[in-house]
N, C-alpha and C positions, 0 to 999 in steps of 0.2 A: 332818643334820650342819650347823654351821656355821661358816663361812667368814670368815674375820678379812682385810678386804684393807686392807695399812698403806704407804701409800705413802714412802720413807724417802729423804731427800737429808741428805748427812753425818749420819748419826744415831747413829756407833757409842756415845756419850756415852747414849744411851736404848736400845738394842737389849734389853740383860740389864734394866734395869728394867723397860719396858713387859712384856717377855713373862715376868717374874716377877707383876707385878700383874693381868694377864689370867687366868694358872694359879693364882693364888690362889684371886681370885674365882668361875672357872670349876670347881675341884675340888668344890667344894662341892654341884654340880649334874648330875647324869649326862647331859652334852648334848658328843656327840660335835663335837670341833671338827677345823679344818684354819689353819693360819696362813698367808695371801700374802701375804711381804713384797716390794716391788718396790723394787727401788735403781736410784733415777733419776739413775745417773750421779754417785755420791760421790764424791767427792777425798777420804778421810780411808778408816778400815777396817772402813766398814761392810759391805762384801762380805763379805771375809773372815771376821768376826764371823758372818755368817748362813751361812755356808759351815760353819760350826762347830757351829751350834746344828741345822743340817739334818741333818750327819752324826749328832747325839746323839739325833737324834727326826724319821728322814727320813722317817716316814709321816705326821706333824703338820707341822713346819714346811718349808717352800716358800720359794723363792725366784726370782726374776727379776733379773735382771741388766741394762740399757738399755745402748747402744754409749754414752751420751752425757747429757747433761740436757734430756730434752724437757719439764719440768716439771710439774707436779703433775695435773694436767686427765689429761695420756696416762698419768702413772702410775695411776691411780683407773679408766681406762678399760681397762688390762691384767690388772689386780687383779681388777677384775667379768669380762673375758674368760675368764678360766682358774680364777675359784674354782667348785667342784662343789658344793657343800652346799647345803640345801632352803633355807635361812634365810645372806644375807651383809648383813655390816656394813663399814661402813667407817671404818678409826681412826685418828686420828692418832699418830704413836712418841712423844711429845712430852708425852703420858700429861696433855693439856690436856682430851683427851675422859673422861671419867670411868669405868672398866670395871666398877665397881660398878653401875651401871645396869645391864648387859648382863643380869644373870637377870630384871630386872622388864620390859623389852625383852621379851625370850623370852614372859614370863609374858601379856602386854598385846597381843601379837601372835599367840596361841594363844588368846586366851580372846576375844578381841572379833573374832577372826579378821579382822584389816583390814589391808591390806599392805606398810603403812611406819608404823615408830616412827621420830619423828625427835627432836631433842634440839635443844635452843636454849637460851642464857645468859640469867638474869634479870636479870645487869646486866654494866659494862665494867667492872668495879670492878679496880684496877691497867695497866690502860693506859693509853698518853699519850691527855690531852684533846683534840690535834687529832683522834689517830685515830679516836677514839670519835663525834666530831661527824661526822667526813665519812662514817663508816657507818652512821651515823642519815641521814645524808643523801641516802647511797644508795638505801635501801632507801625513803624516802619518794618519790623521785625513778622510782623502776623498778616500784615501784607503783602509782603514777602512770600512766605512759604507760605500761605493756608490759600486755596481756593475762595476761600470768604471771607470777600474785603469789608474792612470797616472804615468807615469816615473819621479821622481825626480829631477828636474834641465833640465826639458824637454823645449826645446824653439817653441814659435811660428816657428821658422825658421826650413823650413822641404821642400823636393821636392815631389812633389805626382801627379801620374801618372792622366792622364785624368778620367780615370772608378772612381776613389777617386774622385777627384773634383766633378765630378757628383754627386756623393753622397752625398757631403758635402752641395750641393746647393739644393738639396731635403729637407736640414733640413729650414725648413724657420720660426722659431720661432724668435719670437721677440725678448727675453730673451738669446743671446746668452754668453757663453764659451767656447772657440774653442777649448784650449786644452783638455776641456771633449769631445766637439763634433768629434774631431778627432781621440779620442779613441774609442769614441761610435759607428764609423761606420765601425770599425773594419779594415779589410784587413790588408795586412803583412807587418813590417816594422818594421827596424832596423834602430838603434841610432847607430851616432856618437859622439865619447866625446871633448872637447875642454876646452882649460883653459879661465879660466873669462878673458873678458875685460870689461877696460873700455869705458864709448862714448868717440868719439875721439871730440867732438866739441859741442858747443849748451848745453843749459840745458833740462835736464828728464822733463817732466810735468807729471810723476808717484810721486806723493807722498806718505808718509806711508801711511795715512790713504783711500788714493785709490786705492793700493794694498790692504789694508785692507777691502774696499767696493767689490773689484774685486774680493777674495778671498769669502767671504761670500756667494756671487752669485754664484762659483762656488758651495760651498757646496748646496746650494738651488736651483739648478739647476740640480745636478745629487747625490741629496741623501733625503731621506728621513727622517734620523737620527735626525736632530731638532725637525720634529713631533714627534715622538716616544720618544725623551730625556723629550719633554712639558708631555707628558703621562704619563712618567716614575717619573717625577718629581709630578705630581698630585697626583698619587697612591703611592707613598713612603708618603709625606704629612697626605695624609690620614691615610695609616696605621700609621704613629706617631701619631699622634692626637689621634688615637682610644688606642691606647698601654698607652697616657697619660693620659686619659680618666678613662680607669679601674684604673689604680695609683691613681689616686685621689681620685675616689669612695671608694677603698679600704683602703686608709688610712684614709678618712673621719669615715669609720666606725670602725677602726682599735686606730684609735687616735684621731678620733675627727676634727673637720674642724677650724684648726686654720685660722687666719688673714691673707690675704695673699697680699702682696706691688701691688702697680701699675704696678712698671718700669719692671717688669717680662710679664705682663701681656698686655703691649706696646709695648712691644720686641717682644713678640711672633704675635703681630697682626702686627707688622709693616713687619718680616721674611715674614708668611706667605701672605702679600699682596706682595711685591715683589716677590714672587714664581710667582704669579698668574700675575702681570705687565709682569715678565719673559717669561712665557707660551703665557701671549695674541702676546707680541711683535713677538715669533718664527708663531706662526698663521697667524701674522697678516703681518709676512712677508713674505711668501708663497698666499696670499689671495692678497697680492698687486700685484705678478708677475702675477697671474690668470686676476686682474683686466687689465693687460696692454697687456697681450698678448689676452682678448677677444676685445679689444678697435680695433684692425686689423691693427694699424695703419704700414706706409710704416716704413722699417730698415734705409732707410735714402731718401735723397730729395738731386737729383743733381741740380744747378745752372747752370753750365758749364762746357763741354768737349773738349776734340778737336773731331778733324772731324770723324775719326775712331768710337771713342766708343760712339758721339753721335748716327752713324745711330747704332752702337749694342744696343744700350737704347732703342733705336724706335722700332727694331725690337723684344725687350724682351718685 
């Protein structure tokens, strides 16, 4: 069987089209599926929508319910908790992930037997140019310092064999990034390329600057490099200061200790305290993830299921 897990925040504008494009493509193929949609907490009626399409077809489509928005990471980690099928993928509703793929997926992951197809854009084509830069930028930058490389234009959207899901459900930190986490746990697995789209309907609830929070995390979650740059930025500091240090003494005694302005002397205090605001903030933001992942607390908090994946809750 396989497992559709689509994590959904306001999507009732995608619900009927994604799962019309999926049954299109999937009819064609005799490969038993299951649908986990998880509603991470919509304002709009996307519950009720999947509350509807469960009653029309309650042995296929599924649903999860969150009390709240824990945002996408716990929704993709509830999806993999409670989907049952040999073979899960994970989709976007937003039908930006292409479902045409899904039988050459199937086909490439049964014939090479290798235990992740994953899928990646061959270009940004239709996004804004900041965005595009600063995610070229990321991905040079985390490949760089982290141990765990990620593919470029790599999507959530990927098929992964059972023994993988396993694994990935072994990672149980609170602080999650899947596309590190998916890299992290290794096993074999070739990308497919596809040209950008766009969402066919609804609006993003990604904005820059949460791309920009989500990026961050990724670095701070599997690299080290911020503590070491706070280090490196400490001990460059100091050796200037000591280099300016002997400059002064020696010209003091070389020429004398002339009169020297303030505004030099406020410049350099004000630099090197931002150094040091700089330093504390990269600390202080690693010492926050430690705070949250010693707290225990749950990845997310269901409200309501359907029938299915309530008794799977029960019995997890």
């Amino acid at each position: 069987m396989l497992s559709i897990v689509v994590p959904c925040y306001n999507e009732e504008a995608m619900i009927a089209l994604f799962i019309e494009a999926v049954d299109r493509v999937m009819f064609q193929h005799p490969q038993k599926i299951e649908y986990i949609f998880v509603n991470d907490g919509s304002k709009d009626g996307t519950l009720d929508l999947l509350k509807k399409y469960h009653q029309a077809r309650p042995t296929e489509i599924h649903y999860l319910s969150f009390s709240r928005n824990f945002g996408k990471e716990a929704a993709l980690y509830a999806g993999l908790q409670h989907a049952k099928g040999d073979f899960v993928t994970v989709m976007d509703a937003d039908l930006q992930d292409p479902p045409e793929l899904l039988p050459e997926m199937l086909a490439l992951i049964k014939t090479k037997k290798i235990d992740c197809v994953g899928t990646r854009r061959e270009n940004r084509k239709g996004e804004p140019i900041i965005r595009s830069a600063f995610s070229r930028l990321f991905y040079r930058l985390i490949n760089q310092f982290s141990d765990t490389k990620m593919v470029d234009g790599a999507r959530d959207f990927r098929l992964m064999t059972r023994q993988m899901v396993d694994a990935i459900l072994e990672i149980t930190e609170y602080n999650r990034f899947s596309k590190g986490i998916f890299s992290w746990v290794g096993f074999e697995t070739e990308y497919l390329s596809y040209e950008n789209r766009e969402r066919v309907a609804g609006e993003t609830s990604w904005s820059f600057l949460s791309l920009l929070r989500y990026s961050i995390d990724g670095v701070v979650n599997f690299s080290e490099a911020p503590l070491m740059l706070a280090s490196l930025v400490g001990a460059l500091s100091c050796i200037g200061a000591g280099i300016a240090l002997v400059f002064i003494v020696i010209r003091a005694l070389l020429y004398g200790d002339p009169t020297s302005g303030w505004p030099s002397l406020v410049s350099i205090m004000l630099f090197v305290g931002g150094l040091q605001l700089l330093c504390l903030g990269i600390i202080g933001k690693y010492i926050g993830k430690i705070f949250l992942e010693t707290k225990k607390r749950p990845i997310y908090l269901i409200k309501e299921a359907s029938p299915l994946l309530s008794k799977t809750a029960e019995n997890k």
